[in-house]
N, C-alpha and C positions, 0 to 999 in steps of 0.2 A: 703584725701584718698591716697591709695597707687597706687604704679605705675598700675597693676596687677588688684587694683581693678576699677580704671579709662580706663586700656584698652577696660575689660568685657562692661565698660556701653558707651562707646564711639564706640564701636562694634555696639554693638544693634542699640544705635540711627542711626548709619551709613547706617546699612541692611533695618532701616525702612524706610528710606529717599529713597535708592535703590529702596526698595522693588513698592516703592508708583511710584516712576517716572516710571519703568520696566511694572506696570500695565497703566498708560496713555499714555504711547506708545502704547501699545499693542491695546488699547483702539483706538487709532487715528489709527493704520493699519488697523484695521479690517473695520472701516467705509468708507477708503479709497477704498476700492474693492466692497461698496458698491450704485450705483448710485443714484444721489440725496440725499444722506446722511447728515446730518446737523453735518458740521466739524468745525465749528468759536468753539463752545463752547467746544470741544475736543482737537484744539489747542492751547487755552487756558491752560486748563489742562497738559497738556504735556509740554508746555511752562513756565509754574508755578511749574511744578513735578520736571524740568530738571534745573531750576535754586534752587529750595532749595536741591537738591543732590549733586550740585558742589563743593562747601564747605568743605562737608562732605568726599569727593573724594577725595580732597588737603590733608585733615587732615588723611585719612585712609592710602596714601601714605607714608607722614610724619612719622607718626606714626610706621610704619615698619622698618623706619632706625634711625630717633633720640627719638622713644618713648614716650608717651603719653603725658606727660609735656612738654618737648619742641614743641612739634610736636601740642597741641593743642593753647601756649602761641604764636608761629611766624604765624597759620592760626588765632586766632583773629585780632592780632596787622594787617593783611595782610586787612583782613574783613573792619576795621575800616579805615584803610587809601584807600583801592579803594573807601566807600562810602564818605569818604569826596572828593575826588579826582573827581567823577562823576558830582556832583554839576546838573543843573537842567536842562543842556543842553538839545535838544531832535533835532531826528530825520528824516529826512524827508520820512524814512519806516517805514510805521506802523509797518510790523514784529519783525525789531531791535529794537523799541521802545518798544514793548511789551515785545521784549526780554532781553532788558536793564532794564527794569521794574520788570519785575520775576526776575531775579540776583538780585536785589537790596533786592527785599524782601527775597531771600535766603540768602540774607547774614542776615541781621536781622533776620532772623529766628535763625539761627544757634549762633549767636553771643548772642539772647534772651536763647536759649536753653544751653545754654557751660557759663551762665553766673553764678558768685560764685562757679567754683567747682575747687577745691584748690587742684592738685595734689603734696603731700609731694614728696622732695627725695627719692631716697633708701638708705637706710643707710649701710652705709659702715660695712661689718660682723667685729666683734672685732677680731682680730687676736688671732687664738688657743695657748692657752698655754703653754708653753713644761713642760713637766712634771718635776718633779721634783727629779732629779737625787737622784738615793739609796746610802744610804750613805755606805761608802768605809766600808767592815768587820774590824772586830777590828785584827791588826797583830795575830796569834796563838802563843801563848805560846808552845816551843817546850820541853820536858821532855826530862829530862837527863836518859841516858838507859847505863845499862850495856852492854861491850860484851858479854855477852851470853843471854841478853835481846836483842840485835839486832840480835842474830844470829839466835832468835826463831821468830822473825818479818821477816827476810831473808828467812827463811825456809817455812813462812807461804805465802809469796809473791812470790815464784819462785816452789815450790815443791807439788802444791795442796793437802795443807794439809785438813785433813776431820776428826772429832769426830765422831767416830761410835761405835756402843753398838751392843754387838753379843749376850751379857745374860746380866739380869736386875741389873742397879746399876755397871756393867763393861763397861765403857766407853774405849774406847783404841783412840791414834791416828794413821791413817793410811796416807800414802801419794802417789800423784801418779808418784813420782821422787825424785830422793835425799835422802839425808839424811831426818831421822825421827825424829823432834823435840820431848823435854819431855814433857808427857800430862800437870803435872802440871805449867810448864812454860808457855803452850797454855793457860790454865785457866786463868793463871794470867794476862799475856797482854789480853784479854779478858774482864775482871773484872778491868781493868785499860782504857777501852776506847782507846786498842790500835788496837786490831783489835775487830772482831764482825763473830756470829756465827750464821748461816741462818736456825734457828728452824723453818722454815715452811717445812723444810722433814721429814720425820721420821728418827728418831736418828739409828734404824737399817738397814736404806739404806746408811746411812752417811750423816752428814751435813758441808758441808764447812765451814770454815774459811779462810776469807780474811781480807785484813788491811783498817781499818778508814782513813780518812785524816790526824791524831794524826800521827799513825803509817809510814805513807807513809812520815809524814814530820820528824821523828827521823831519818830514812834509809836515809832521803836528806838530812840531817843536817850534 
């Protein structure tokens, strides 16, 4: 399973473990405040709650700084070497004894419970792609113009030039500076893809002519 999905279920188990010893406490305080209370088999219980939440303690720790795989692989291997390490010694308090005895079975609890669950790596994200550079335009072909074919490109670049129709079928060109190029010269750079003539106005309010890229690279040229 994934790291993500090993947290979620290493969570749960952890809160239940919590949850159970948080109630046998609780359980052994309230009998405390009550006199003649029968408390052996309530210490028990809280003794037994509190050593299978220990574990789970370690590992909930762990878990917040190195993450659930490492964090549940160094609390087993920890589990397995304190119970070989305890061996069968015993002590001359009953309470430590019983409390040595609950730990021991808390570890086995937890070590039965965490046992085959395989948390995979995270895999490393593939590194994004760069895209794939646009390829370079192809150079422009620059058209060889007359002067008086520049001179009507000049005129159309600097003089606001405009085709306008004052009666139908009488196109005139007007300008708002300069000299006045010849209509039919404006036709033609036009009709040659040199400049371009902005028919979305109406032709009796005037419509502009300005220069293409074509255009603007003969005047560079």
């Amino acid at each position: 399973m994934d790291n993500a999905t090993a947290y979620r279920i290493l969570t749960a188990r952890a809160e239940d473990a919590f949850h159970d010893d948080s109630k046998a406490r609780a359980r052994l305080t309230d009998a405390l405040a009550i006199d003649g209370a029968q408390l052996d088999g309530l210490m028990d219980a809280a003794l037994n709650s509190a050593g299978r939440a220990k574990p789970w303690h370690k590992l909930v720790k762990r878990m917040e700084i190195e993450g659930p795989r490492e964090a549940l692989t160094k609390t087993r291997e920890e589990a397995v070497e304190i119970l070989l390490q305890w061996g069968f010694g015993m002590s001359t308090s009953l309470v430590s004894n019983a409390q040595r005895l609950a730990e021991q079975d808390g570890l086995r609890r937890f070590l039965s419970a965490t046992d085959g669950m395989e948390i995979s790596e995270d895999e490393t994200p593939a590194p994004a792609e760069e895209p794939t550079p646009e390829p370079a335009p192809a150079p422009m072909e620059v058209p060889k113009a007359t002067p008086a074919q520049k001179r009507t490109l000049e005129a159309i670049r600097d003089n606001g030039v405009k085709l306008q129709e004052f009666r139908v079928g009488k196109a005139t060109v007007n300008v708002e500076r300069g000299d006045r190029p010849r209509k039919d010269m404006v036709e033609w750079v036009i009709t040659q893809g040199w400049a371009q003539q902005d028919t979305t106005r109406p032709l009796f309010h005037g419509q502009p002519v300005t220069l293409t890229a074509v255009g603007e690279a003969i005047l560079a040229g």
